[in-house]
Backbone as a chain_set.jsonl record, in Angstrom:
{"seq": "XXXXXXXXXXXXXXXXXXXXXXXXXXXXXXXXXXXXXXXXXXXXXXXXXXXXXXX", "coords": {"N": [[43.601, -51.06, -45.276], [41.639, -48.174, -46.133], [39.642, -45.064, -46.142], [36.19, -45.699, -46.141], [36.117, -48.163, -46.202], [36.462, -50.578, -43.956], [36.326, -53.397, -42.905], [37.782, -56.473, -43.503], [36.42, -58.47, -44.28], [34.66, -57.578, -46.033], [36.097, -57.027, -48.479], [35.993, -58.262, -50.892], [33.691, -57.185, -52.012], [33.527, -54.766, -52.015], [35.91, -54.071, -54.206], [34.776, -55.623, -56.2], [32.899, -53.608, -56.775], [34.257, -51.232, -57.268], [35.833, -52.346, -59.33], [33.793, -52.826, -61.341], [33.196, -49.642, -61.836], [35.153, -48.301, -62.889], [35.851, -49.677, -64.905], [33.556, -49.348, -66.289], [34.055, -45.991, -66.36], [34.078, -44.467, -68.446], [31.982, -44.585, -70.165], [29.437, -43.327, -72.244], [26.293, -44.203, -71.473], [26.404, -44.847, -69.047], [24.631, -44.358, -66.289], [22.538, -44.993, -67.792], [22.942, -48.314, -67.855], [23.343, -48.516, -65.42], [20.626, -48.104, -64.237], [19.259, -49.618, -65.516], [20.135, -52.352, -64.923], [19.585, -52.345, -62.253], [16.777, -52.908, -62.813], [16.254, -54.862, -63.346], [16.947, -56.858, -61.648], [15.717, -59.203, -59.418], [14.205, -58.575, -56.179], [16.425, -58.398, -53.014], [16.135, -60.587, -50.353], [16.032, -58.535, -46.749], [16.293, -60.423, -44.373], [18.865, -61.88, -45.829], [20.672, -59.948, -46.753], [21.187, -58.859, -44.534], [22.286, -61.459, -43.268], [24.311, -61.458, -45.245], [26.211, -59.685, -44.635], [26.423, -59.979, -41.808], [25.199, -58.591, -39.912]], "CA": [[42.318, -50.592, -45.79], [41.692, -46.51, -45.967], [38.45, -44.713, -46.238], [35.246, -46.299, -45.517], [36.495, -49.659, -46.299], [37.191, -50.872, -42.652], [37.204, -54.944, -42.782], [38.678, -56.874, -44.493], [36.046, -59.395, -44.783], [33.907, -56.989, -47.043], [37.217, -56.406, -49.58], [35.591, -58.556, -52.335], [32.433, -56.431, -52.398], [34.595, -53.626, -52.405], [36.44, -54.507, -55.181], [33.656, -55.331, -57.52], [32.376, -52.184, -57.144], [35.642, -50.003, -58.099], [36.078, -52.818, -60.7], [32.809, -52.44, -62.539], [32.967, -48.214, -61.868], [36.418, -48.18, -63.476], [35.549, -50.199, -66.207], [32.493, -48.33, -67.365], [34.006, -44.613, -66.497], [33.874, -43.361, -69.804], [30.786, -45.153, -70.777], [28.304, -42.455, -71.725], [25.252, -45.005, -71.116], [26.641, -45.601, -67.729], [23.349, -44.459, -65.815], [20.847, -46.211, -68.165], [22.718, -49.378, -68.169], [23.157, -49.176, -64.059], [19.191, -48.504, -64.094], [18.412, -50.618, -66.568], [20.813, -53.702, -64.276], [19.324, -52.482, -60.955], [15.494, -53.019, -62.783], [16.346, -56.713, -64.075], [17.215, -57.963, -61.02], [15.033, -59.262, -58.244], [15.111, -57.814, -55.014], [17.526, -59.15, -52.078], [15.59, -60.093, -48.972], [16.861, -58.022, -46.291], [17.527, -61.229, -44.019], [19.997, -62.442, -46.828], [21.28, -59.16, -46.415], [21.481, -59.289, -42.887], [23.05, -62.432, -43.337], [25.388, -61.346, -45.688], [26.676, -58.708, -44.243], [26.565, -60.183, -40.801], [23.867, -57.815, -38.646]], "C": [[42.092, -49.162, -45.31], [40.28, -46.468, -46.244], [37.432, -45.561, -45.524], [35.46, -48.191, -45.535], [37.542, -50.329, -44.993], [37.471, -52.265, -42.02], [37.194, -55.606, -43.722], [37.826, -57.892, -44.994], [35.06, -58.955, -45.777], [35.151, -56.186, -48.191], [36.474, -56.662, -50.855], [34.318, -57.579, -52.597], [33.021, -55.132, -52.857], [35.353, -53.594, -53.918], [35.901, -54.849, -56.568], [33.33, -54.591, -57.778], [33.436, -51.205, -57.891], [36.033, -50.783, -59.216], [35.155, -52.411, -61.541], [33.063, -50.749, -62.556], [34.259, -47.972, -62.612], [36.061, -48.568, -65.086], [34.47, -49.376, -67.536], [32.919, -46.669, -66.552], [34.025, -43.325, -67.454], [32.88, -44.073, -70.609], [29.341, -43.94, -70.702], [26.534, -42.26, -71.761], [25.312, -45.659, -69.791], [25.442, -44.969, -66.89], [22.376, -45.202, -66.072], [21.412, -47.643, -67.842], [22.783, -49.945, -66.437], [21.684, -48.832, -63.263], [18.619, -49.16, -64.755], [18.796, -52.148, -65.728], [19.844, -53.62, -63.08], [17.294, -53.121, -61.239], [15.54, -54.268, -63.341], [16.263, -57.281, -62.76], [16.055, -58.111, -59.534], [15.068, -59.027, -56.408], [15.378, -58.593, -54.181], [16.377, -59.313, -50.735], [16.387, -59.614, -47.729], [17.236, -59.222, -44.805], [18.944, -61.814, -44.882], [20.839, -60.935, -46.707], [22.0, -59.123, -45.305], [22.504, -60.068, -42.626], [24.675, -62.241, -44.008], [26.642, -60.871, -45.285], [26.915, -58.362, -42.74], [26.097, -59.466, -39.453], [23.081, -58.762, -38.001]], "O": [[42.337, -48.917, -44.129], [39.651, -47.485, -46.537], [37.707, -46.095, -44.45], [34.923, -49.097, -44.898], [38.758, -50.518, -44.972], [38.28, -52.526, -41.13], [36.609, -55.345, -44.773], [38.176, -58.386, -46.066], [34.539, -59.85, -46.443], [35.063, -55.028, -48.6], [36.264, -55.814, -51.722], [34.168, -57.319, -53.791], [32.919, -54.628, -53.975], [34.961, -52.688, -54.652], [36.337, -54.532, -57.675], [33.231, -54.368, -58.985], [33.276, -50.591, -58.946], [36.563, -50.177, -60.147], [35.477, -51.684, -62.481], [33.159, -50.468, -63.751], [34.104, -46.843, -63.076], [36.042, -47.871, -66.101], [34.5, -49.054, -68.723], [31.911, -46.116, -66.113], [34.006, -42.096, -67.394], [33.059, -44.099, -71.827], [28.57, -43.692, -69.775], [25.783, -41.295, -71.908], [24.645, -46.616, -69.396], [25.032, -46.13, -66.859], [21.603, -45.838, -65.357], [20.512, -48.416, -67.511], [22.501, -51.077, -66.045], [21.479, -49.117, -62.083], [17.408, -49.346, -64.637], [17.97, -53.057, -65.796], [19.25, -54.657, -62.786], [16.609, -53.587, -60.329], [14.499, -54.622, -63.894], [15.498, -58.239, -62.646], [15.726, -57.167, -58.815], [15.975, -59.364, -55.648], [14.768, -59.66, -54.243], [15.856, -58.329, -50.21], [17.446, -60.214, -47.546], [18.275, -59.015, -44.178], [19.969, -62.117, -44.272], [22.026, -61.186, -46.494], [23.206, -59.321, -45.16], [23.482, -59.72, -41.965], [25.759, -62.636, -43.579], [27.762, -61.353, -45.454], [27.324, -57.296, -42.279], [26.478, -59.681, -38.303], [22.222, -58.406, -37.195]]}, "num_chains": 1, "name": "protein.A"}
């Protein structure tokens, strides 16, 4: 693992992300449709975060 990506148990998160950003890189609605996704969804509480992400 290189760059900021330093364990291994956060790969899959990793990985979604450069999957979806790959996928839509020549999409030239890729802002509205990743503010239009981030305003659908309900927000994370930051223990579940916490949790997730093991803080």
């Amino acid at each position: 693992l290189r760059g900021i990506h330093h364990q291994a148990k956060h790969l899959q998160p990793y990985l979604d992300e450069f999957t979806w950003r790959f996928n839509n890189r020549n999409n030239p609605n890729f802002f509205d449709i990743l503010i239009s996704s981030m305003m659908k969804e309900k927000a994370t509480p930051i223990k579940l975060l916490n949790f997730y992400w093991g803080s």
